[in-house]
C-alpha positions in Angstrom: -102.4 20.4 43.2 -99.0 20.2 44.8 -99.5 16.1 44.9 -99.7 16.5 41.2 -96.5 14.7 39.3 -95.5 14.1 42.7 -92.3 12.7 44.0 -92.2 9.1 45.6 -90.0 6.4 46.4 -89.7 2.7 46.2 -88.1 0.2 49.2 -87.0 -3.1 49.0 -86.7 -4.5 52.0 -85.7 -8.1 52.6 -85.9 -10.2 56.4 -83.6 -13.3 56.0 -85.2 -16.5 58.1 -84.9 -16.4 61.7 -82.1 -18.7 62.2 -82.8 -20.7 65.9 -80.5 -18.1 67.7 -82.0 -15.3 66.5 -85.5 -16.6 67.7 -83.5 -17.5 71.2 -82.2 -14.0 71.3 -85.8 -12.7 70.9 -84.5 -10.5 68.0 -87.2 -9.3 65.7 -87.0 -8.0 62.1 -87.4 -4.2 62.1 -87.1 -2.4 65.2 -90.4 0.6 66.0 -90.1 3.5 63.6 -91.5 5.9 62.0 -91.3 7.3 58.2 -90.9 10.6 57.2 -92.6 10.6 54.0 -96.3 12.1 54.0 -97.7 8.4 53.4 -96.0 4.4 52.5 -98.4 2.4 50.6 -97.5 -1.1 51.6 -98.9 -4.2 50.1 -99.9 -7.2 52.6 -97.3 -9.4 52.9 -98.0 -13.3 52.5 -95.4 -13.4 55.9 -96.8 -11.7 58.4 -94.7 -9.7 61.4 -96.3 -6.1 60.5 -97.0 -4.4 63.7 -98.5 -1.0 64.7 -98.5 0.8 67.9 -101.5 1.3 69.8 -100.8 4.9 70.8 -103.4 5.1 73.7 -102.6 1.9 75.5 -98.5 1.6 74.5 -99.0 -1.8 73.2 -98.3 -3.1 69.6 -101.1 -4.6 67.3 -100.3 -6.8 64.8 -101.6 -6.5 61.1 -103.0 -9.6 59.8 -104.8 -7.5 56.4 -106.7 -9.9 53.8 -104.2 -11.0 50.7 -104.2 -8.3 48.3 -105.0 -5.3 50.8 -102.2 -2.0 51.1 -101.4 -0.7 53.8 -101.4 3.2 54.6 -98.8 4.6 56.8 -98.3 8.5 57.5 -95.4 10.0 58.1 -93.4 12.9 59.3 -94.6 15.3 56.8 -98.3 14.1 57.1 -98.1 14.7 60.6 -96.3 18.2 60.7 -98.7 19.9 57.6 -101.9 18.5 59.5 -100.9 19.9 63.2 -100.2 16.2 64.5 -104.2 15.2 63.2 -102.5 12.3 61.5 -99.2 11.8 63.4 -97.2 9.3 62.2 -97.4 5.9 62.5 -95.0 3.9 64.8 -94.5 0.5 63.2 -92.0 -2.6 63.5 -91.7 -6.0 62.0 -92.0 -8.4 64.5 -91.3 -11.8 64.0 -94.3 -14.3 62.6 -96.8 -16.0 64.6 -96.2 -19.6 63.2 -92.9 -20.7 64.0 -93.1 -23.1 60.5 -92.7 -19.3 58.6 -89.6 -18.4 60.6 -87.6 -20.2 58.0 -89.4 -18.3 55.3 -88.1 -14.8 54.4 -89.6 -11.9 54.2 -89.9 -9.4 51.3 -91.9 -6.5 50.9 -91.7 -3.5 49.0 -93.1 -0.1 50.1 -94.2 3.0 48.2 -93.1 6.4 49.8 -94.5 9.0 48.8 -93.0 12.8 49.2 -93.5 16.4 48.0 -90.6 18.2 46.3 -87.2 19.3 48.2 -88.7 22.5 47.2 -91.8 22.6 48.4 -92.4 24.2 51.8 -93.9 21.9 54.1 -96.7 24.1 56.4 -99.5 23.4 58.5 -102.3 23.3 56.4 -105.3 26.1 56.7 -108.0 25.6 59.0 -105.6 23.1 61.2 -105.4 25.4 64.3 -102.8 27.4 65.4 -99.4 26.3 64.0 -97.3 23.8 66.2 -94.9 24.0 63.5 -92.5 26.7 61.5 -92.9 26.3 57.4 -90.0 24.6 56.9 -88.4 23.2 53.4 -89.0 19.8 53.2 -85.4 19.2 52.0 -83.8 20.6 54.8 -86.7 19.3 57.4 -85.3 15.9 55.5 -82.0 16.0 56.4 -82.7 17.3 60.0 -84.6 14.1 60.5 -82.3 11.8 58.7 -78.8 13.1 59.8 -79.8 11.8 63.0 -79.2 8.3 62.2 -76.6 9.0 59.2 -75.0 11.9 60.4 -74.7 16.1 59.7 -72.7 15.3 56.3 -73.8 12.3 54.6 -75.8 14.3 52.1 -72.5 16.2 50.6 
């Protein structure tokens, strides 16, 4: 019910070429990170460079899906309603295996979806005892993201 008429987001990220310094460098695309929307739906990307991290070993996988596939990530609020069941997934762009693709950019463009700055964002019944406080998701949304834009970028 509370998914119904729900609030989400669109992305559109871009990854110029990999110039010959930038592959010398060994610079990347996107460095690891994780969303804090409940879920991105991401089609597969006809560049490849998606990678995933492998939470039991450290290491990254990368994501080769079939043409036409999406992607699910979870995010922040997916992991704190479900008491870290579904914690969020780490992911970076890395830069393509075949060096012929490094002059080719990439674009891709992510669905995020969110509940309401209204809503309360609470561990879910039958989840265990509570790791986490209920919390409005608007203000859990700014404590996350003032970290990397700071305390006052939303006035």
């Amino acid at each position: 019910e509370r998914l119904t008429g729900t609030n989400f987001g669109f992305r559109l990220n871009y990854y110029p070429p990999i110039s010959s310094s930038d592959d010398a460098s060994g610079a990347g695309r996107m460095l690891g990170h994780e969303d804090i929307d409940l879920f991105t739906l991401l089609p597969a990307q006809s560049v490849d460079g998606l990678q995933v991290l492998n939470r039991k070993n450290m290491k990254w996988i990368r994501l080769n899906p079939e043409p036409g596939s999406i992607i699910l990530n979870t995010g922040d609020y997916m992991q704190r309603i479900t008491n870290d069941r579904f914690p969020s997934t780490t992911h970076r762009v890395s830069k393509p295996e075949e060096k012929v693709l490094f002059g080719v950019p990439r674009v891709s463009i992510p669905m995020a979806i969110y509940v309401w700055e209204d809503e309360i964002l609470e561990v879910l019944p039958g989840l265990g005892e509570p790791k986490y406080k209920p919390i409005r998701a608007e203000q859990f949304h700014t404590a996350i993201t003032s970290k990397y834009y700071g305390d006052d970028y939303t006035k």
